[in-house]
C-alpha positions in Angstrom: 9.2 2.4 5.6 11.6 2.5 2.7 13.4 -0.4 1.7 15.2 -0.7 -1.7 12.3 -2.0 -4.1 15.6 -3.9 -6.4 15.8 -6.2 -3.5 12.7 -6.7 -1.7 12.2 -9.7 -3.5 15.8 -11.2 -2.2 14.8 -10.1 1.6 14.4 -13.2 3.7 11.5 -12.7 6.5 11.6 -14.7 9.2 7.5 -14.6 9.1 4.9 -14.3 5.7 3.3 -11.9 7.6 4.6 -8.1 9.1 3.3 -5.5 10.5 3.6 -1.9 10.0 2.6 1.0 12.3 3.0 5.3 11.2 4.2 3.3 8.0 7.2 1.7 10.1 8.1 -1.5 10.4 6.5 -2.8 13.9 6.9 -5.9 16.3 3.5 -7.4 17.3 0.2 -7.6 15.6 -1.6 -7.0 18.6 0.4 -4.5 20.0 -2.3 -1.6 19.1 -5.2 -3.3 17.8 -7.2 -1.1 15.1 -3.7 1.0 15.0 -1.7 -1.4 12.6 -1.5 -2.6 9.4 -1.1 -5.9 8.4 0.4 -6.8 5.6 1.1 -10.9 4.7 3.4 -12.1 1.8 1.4 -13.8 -0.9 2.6 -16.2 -3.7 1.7 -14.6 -6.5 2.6 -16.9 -9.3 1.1 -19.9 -7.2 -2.4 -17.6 -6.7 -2.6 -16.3 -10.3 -1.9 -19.9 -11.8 -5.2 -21.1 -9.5 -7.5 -18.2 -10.7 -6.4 -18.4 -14.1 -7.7 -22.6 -13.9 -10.5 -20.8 -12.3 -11.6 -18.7 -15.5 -10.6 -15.4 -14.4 -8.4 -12.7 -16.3 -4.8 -12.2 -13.6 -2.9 -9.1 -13.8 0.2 -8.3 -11.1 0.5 -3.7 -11.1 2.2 -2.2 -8.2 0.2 -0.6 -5.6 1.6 2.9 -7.0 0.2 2.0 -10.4 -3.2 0.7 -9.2 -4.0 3.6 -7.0 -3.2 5.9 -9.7 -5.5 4.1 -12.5 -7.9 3.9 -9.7 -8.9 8.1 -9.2 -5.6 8.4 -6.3 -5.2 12.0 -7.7 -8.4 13.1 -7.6 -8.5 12.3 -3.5 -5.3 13.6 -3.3 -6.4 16.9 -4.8 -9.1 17.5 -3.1 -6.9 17.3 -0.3 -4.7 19.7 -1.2 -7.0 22.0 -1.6 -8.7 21.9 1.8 -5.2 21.9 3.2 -5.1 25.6 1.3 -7.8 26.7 3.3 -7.2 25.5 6.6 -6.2 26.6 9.5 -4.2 25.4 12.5 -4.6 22.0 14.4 -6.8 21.1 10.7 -4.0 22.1 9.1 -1.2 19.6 11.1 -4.1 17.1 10.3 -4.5 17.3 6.6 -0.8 17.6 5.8 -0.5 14.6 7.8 -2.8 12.7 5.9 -1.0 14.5 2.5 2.2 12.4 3.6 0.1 9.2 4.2 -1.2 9.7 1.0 2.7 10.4 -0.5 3.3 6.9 1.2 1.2 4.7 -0.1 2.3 5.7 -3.9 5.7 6.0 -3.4 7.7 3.6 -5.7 10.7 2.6 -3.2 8.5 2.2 -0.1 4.3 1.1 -0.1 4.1 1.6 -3.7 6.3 -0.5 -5.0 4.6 -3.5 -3.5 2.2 -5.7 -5.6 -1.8 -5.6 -6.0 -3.6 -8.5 -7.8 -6.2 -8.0 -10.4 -8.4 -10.7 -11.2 -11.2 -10.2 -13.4 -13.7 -13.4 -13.8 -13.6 -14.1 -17.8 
């Protein structure tokens, strides 16, 4: 799903939590259990004021940003390169999994949405 990363902020759910199946927007959470993902809206200046009482060092990246300080291009290379090498149905599989991979770190869609960091002091 690609939504305009300006706005999403602005975009008025009619729930905290959505669901999201072949990285679409979906209906019911238990629609196809183990098939979905589940993503629920968090305040995050509300959480990271709590942790911070709580002793613990709060940073707020995107999920594009965290995944690539976190060793996202070395998976992602490795899949490239067996998707070099294989052959047929493996091949369908693998480049499906490359565009997975392209979706989770892409700054208008998954990637632009926030992870929290927080480190105890």
């Amino acid at each position: 799903m690609v939504m305009n990363k300006k706005n999403r902020d602005k975009r008025m759910y009619s729930s905290l939590l959505r669901t999201y199946k072949n990285h679409h927007l979906s209906v019911d959470p238990i629609e196809d259990p183990g098939n979905i993902d589940i993503t629920y809206d968090v305040n995050f200046s509300s959480l990271s004021r709590e942790l911070k009482y709580l002793g613990y060092d709060v940073t707020l990246k995107l999920q594009r940003d965290f995944l690539l300080d976190n060793g996202f291009n070395i998976f992602f290379d490795e899949l490239q390169e067996k998707y070099i090498s294989a052959e047929g149905i493996e091949k369908l599989k693998i480049n499906s999994e490359l565009n997975g991979m392209k979706a989770i770190v892409d700054s208008n869609g998954l990637g632009g949405f926030y992870c929290l960091i927080a480190e105890k002091l």
